[in-house]
C-alpha positions as CSV (number, residue, x, y, z in Angstrom):
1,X,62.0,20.9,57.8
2,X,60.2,21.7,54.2
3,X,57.7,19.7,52.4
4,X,58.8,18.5,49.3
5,X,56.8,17.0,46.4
6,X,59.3,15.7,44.0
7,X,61.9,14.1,46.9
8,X,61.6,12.5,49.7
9,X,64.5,13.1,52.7
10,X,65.0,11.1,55.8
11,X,67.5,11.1,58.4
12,X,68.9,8.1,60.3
13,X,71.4,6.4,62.0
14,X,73.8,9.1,61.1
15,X,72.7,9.2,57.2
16,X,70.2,11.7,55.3
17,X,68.3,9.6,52.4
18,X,66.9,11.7,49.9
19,X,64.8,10.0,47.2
20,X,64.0,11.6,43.8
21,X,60.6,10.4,44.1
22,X,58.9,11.0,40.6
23,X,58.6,7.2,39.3
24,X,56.0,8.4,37.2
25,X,58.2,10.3,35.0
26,X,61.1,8.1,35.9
27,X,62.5,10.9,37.7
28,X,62.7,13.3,35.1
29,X,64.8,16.7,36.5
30,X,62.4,19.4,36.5
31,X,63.1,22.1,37.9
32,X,61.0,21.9,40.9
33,X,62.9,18.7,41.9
34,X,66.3,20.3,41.1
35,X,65.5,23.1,43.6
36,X,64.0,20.9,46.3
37,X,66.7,18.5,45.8
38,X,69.2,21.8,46.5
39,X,67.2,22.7,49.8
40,X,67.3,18.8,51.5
41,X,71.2,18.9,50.3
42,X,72.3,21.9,52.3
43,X,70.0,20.9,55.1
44,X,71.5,17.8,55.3
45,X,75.2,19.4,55.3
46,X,73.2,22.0,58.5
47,X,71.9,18.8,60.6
48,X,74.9,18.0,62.9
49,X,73.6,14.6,63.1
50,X,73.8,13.8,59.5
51,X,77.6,12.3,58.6
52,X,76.4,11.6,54.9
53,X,73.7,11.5,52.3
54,X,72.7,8.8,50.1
55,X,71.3,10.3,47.1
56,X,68.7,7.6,45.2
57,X,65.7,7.1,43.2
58,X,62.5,6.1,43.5
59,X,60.6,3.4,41.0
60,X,62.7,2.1,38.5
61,X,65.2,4.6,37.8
62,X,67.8,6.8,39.6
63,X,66.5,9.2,37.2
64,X,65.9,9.3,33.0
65,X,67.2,13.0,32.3
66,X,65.5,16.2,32.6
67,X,62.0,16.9,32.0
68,X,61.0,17.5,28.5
69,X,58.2,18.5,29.1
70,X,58.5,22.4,28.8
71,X,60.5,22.0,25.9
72,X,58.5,23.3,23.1
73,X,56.6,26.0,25.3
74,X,59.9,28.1,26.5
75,X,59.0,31.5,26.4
76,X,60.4,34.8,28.1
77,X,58.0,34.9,31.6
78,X,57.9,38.4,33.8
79,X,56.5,40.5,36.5
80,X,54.4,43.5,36.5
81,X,53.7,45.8,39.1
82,X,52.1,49.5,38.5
83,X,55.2,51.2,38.3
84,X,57.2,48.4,36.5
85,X,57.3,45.1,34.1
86,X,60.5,42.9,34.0
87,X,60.8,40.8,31.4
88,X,63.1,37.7,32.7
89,X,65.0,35.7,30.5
90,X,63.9,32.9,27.9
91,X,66.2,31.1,25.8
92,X,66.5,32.7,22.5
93,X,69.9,34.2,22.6
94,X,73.2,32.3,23.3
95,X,73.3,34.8,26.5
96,X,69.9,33.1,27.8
97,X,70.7,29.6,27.4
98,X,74.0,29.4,28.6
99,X,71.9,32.0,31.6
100,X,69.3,29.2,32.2
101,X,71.7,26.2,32.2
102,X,73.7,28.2,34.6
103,X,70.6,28.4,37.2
104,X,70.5,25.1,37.0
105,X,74.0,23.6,37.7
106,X,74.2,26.6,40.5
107,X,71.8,23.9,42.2
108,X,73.3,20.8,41.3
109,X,76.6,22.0,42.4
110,X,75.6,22.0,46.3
111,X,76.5,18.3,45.5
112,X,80.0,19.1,45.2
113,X,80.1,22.2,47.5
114,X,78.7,21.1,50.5
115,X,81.0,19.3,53.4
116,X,79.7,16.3,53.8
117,X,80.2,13.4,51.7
118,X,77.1,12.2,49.1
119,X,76.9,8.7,48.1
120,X,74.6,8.3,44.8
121,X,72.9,4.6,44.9
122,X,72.3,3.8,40.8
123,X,69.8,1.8,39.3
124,X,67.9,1.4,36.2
125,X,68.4,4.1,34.2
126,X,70.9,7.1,34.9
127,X,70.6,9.2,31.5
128,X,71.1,12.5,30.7
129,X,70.2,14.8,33.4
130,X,70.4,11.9,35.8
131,X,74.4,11.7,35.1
132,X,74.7,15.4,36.0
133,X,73.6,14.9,39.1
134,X,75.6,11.3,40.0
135,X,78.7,11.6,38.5
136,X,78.8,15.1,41.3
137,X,78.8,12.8,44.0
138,X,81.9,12.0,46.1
139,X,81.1,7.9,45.9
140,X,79.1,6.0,42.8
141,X,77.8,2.8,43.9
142,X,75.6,1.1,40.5
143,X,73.6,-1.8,40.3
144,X,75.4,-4.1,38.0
145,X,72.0,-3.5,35.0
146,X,72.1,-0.1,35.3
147,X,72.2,1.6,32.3
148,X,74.1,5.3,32.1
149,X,74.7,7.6,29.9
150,X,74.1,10.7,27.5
151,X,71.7,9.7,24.2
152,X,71.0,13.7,23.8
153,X,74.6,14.0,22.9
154,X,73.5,12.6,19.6
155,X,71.2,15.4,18.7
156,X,70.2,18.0,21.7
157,X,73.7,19.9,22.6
158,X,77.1,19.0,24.9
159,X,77.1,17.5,28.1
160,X,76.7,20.6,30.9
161,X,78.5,18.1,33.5
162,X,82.1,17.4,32.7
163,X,82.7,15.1,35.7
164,X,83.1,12.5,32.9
165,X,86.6,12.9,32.2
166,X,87.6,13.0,35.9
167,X,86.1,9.2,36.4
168,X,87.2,7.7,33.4
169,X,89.7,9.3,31.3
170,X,89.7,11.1,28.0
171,X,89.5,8.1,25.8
172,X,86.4,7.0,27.6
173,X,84.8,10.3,27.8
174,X,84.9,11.2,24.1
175,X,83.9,7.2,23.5
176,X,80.6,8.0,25.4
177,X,80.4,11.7,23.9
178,X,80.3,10.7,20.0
179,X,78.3,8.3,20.1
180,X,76.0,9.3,22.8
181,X,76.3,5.1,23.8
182,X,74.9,4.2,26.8
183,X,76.6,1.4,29.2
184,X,75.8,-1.2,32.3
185,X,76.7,-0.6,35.8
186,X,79.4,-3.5,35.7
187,X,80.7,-1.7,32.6
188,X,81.3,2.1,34.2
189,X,82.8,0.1,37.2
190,X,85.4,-1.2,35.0
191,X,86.1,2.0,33.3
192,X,86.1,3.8,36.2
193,X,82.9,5.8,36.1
194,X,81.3,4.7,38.8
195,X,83.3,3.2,41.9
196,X,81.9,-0.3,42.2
197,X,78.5,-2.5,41.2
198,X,76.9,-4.7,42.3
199,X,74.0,-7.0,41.2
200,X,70.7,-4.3,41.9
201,X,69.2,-7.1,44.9
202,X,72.3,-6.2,47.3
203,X,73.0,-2.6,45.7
204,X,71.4,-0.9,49.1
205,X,72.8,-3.0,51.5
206,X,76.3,-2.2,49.7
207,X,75.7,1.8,50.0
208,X,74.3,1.1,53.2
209,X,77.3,-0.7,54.7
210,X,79.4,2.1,52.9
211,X,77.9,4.8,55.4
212,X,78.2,2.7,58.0
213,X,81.7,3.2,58.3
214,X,81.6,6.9,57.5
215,X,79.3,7.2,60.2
216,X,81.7,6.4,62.8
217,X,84.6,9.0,61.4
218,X,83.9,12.6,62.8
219,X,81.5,15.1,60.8
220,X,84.7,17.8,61.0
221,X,87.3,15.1,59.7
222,X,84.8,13.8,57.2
223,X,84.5,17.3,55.6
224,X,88.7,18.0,55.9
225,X,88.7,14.8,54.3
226,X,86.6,15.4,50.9
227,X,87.7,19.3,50.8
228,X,91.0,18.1,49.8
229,X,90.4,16.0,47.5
230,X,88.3,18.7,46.0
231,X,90.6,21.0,46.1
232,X,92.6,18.3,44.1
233,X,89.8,18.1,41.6
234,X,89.7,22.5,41.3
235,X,93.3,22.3,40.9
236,X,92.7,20.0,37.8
237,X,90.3,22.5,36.2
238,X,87.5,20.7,37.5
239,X,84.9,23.6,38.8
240,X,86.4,25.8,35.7
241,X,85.2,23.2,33.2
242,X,81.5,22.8,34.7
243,X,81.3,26.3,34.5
244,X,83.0,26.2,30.7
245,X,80.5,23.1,30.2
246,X,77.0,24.9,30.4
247,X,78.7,27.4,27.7
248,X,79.6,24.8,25.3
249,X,76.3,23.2,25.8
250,X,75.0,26.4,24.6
251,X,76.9,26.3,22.0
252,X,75.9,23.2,20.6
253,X,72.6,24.5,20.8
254,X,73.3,26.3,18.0
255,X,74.1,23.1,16.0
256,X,71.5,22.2,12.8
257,X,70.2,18.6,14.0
258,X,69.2,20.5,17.6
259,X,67.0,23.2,16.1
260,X,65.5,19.9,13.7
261,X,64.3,18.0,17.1
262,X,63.0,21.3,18.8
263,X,60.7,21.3,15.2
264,X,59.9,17.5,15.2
265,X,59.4,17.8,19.0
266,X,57.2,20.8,18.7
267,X,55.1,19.8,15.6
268,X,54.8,16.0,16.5
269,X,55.4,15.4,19.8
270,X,59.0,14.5,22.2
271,X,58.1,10.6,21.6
272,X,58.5,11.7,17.5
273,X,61.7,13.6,18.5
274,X,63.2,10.8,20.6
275,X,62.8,8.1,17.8
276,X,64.0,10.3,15.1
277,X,67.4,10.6,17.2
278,X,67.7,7.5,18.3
279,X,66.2,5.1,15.7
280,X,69.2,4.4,13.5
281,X,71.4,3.5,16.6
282,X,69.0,0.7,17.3
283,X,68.7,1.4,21.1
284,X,66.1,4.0,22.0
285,X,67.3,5.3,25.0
286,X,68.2,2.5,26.5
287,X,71.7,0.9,26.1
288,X,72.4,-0.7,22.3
289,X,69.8,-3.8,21.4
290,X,68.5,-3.0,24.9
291,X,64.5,-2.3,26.3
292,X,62.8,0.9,25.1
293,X,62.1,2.8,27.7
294,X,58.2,3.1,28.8
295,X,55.9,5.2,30.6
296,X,53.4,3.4,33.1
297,X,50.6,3.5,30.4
298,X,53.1,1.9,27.9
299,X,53.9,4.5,25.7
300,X,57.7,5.5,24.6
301,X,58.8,8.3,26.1
């Protein structure tokens, strides 16, 4: 089995867990952990003795988003050999972005591709990025204080995962969309969003006891079992839309107040960027008149 250094994966009793494991960063997508996270996913669907996978985070979030981090320094890379230099794709054309965004829900979608079911366990703060990958699980279990949803809606581009509608309807969708308003746990569960939640102390357990019944239904009827309703989901436009979603998202890139927080966040910082969105909606990017949400030194990130 490979080594990761962004998850951590674990099989027993029937169940692979696989832990986003950068609490540092509040598990902040790079692209490192979106490509180990693909790896442990298919492995787990190979292992014959794996029946599900819970998919969770370590520290105090499921995860935050993506990782900013590279934002301001995207540049065309390439490779050079003595006969030949390739020159690979940055993000300055419509063609790129939508490109890049397309390498990344390629690896994200194992989620909904693979046979066996995937359970994600939700707490703290499942935001951005983090919704991409949960709301692509078969089964959302949330702590009752979680707090989801999209704040770069506001300012950075469209949602690339358009699960949303699926879970909870139009209505709710575009609610969450134009405002880019986050919501608890016990709030998606009544909207649909997420399956069920429960207060965070007894949210394992709850996933755990989940499995524990899938684990006794055979691997073969377990996959029949989700294929269907998948197929269900594709009939409904479903995998068409993901794929439409990373072009729309590219789209929106194109909007005015995205190319103003690439500036902010490349001559004052992402912290700068971050406050200038979210400042006049009073909530950071946390849910409304909730916590700001900190780095372990303290700072806003």
């Amino acid at each position: 089995m490979t080594d990761f250094n962004t998850i951590m994966y674990e099989v027993d009793r029937g169940r692979a867990r696989i832990t986003l494991n950068r609490p540092e960063k509040l598990n902040a997508l790079s692209l490192e952990l979106q490509t180990e996270l693909n790896t442990a996913l298919w492995e787990a669907d190979n292992d014959n003795n794996v029946h599900a996978v819970i998919l969770r985070g370590n520290g105090r979030a499921f995860s935050a988003g993506y990782d900013l981090t590279p934002l301001s320094n995207r540049k065309a890379a390439g490779a050079t050999s003595d006969q030949y230099t390739a020159v690979y794709r940055g993000g300055r054309t419509f063609d790129d972005d939508a490109w890049q965004l397309e390498k990344a829900q390629r690896l994200r979608m194992a989620i909904f591709d693979m046979h066996k079911p995937v359970i994600a366990q939700v707490h703290g703060y499942c935001l951005a990025g983090g919704t991409d990958v949960a709301l692509l699980c078969d089964i959302i279990i949330a702590a009752d204080d979680a707090t989801i949803g999209f704040p770069p809606a506001r300012a950075m581009g469209s949602l690339p995962n358009q699960m949303w509608v699926y879970h909870c309807g139009p209505q709710w969708a575009k609610r969450l969309f134009l405002t880019g308003d986050t919501i608890t746990g016990a709030e998606a569960a009544q909207i649909g969003l997420v399956l069920k939640s429960v207060p965070a102390t007894q949210l394992a357990q709850e996933v755990e006891s989940l499995v524990d019944r899938m684990v006794m239904i055979d691997t073969d009827l377990l996959s029949a079992n989700k294929r269907i309703v998948n197929v269900a989901l594709e009939l409904m436009g479903a995998r068409t839309m993901q794929r439409f979603g990373v072009e729309n998202d590219a789209r929106a890139h194109l909007a005015p107040s995205v190319r103003e927080f690439g500036r902010i966040a490349g001559e004052q910082g992402l912290k700068a960027a971050l406050h200038w969105r979210d400042a006049k909606f009073g909530d950071g990017r946390a849910r409304v008149n909730g916590p700001e949400i900190r780095d372990e030194n303290g700072r806003l990130i």
